[in-house]
N, C-alpha and C positions, 0 to 999 in steps of 0.2 A: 352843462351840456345842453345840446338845441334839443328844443322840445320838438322838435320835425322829426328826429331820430325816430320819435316812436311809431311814426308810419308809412317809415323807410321799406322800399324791398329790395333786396341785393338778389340777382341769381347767382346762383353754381353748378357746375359741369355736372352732371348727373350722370354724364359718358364713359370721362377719362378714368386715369389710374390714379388720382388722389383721391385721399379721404375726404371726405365733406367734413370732418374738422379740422381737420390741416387748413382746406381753403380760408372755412370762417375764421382758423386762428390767424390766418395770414394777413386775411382781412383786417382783424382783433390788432394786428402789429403793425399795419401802416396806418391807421388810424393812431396811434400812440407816438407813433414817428413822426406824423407829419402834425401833431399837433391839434387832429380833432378830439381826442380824449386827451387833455391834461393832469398831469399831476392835482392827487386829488380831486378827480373828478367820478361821480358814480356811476361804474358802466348801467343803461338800460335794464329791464327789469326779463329776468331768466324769460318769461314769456314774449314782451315784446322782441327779444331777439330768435327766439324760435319763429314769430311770425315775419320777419323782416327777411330769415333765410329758408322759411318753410321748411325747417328743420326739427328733429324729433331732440327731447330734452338733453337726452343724454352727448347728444353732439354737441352742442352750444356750452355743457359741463367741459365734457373732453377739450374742446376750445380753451377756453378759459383754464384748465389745467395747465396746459403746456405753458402759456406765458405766465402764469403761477410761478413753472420752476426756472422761468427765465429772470424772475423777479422783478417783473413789469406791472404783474395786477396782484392783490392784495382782498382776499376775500374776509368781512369782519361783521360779525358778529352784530346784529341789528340796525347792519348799516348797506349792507353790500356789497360788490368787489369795485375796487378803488383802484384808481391808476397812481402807482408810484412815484417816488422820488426819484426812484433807479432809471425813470424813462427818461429824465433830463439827458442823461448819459449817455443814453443809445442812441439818440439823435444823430443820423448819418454824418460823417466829417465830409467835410469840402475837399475837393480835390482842384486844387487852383489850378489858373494859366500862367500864372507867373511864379517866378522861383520866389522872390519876399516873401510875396504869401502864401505860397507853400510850407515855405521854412516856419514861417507865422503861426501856423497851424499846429504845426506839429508841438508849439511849447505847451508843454504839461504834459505831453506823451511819456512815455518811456523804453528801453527796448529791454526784451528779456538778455541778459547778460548771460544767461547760459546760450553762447552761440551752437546750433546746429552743426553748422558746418564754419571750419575757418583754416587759409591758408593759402597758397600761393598757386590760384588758376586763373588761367587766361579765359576771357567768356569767347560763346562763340556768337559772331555776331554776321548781320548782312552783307552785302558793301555797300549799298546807301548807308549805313550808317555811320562813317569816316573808318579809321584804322585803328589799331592799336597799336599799344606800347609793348616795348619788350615782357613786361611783366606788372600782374596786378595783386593786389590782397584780394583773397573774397570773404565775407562773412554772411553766412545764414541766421537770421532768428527771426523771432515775433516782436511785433509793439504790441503793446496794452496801452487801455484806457477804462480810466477808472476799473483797474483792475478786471477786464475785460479784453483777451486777445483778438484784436480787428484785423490782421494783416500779417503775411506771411515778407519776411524782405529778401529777396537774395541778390548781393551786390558786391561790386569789382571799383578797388579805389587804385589806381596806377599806383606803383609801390612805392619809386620817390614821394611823393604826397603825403601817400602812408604813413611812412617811415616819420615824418615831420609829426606826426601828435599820435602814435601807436597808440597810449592808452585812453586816449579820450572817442578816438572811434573803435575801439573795444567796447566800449563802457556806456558811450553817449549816444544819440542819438546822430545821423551820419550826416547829412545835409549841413546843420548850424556851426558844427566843427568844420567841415571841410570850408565853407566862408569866411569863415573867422581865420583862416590859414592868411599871411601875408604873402601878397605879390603870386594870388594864383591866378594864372590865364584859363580862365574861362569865356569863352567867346561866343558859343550856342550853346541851348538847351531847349531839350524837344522830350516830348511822351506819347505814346499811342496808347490807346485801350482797347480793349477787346472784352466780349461778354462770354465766360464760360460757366462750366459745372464744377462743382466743388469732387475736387478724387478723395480717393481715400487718405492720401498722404496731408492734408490740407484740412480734411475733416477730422483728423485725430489730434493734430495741431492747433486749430483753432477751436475745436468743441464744437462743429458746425455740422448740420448734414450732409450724407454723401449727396452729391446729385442738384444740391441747391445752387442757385447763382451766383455767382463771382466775378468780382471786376480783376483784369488783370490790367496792369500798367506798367509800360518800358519805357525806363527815362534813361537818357543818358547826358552827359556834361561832354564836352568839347572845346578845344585849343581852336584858336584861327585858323592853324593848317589842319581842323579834323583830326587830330587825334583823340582817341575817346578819355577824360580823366575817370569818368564816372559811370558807371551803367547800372540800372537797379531794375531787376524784374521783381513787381510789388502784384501779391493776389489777395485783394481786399475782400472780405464780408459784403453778399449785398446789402445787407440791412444795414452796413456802417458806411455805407459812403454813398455821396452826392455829389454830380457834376453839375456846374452855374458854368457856361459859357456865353459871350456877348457874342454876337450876329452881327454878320455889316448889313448895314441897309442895301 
């Protein structure tokens, strides 16, 4: 760890409605995310980070608690609190522009097979978004990783399709199936995101706070004359996802 840390200052809101250890632990967690504390690495010493946040002892404890029970930091015994192995894991997922890597991504996921919700609804959608089909499947669940739920899915496969591999988009993951299908006309694929708050339904499902960040993202799959095959309304974790998009000059 840089030894500049130790005579870092960070402010905090002194005004709003969060806790001043909420902030620093939030602080404590994009710091683990984005790779300035590594695994194995020894957080700073309980004082210099009280001076860094001009924070009283027990905030900078409360701090380091919560990502305790998130099993990110590891406090031992003549040594100090240690950044985990488990942080590899929480390292935000990518959320591509392209469908390869997309799909790409998603191997080693998995999806909870106890679906939520599943059966025979039509989504409701815009009209920019082309039209639909007589009839779709929908399935509701969660992905995990590394046994951690990142992501709420709720999605619409047009039924013929469906019908073509039932138990593997039960079972599997939905994207790598539905390609591997033969002779599927797909001709566009688009996704929009949008940045919300985490409700109550989303937060008992995923193990998240109410009220925290959320990416939400609408994709959908499309025939040459627009009709819709696919559509997936996806509400990610902010802490588990990253968007990388390239710029035109």
């Amino acid at each position: 760890m840089d030894n500049s840390e130790q005579n870092r200052h960070t402010p905090l809101s002194r005004t709003g409605a969060i806790p001043l250890y909420h902030q620093v632990a939030e602080i404590f967690r994009q710091r683990v995310y984005d790779g300035t504390w590594k695994p194995g690495d020894i957080l700073p010493s309980l004082d210099s980070l009280m001076a860094e946040f001009s924070v009283a002892r027990v905030t900078v404890r409360e701090a380091v608690r919560l990502l305790r029970d998130e099993g990110l930091l590891l406090p031992e015994r003549g040594r100090g609190t240690v950044v985990t192995q488990k942080a590899i894991a929480r390292r935000p997922l990518r959320v591509e522009t392209t469908m390869a890597d997309l799909i790409d991504i998603y191997k080693g996921d998995k999806p909870n097979v106890e679906n939520i919700e599943e059966g025979l609804i039509r989504p409701s959608i815009s009209e920019d978004e082309g039209y639909l089909a007589p009839s779709y499947y929908h399935l509701k669940r969660t992905h995990m990783r590394s046994d951690m739920k990142y992501c709420i899915i709720s999605l619409y496969i047009e039924e013929t399709v469906f019908r073509k591999a039932e138990e593997q988009f039960r079972t599997q993951l939905v994207l790598p199936v539905l390609y591997s299908l033969e002779n599927l006309n797909i001709a566009n694929a688009r996704q929009r995101v949008t940045i919300g708050k985490c409700d109550i339904e989303t937060a008992e499902l995923l193990e998240y706070p109410i009220g925290d960040p959320v990416a939400k993202v609408r994709r959908l799959l499309t025939k040459e004359d627009n009709e819709i095959v696919y559509l997936a309304d996806v509400i990610y974790r902010a802490d588990c996802i990253r968007f990388d998009m390239d710029m035109k000059p």
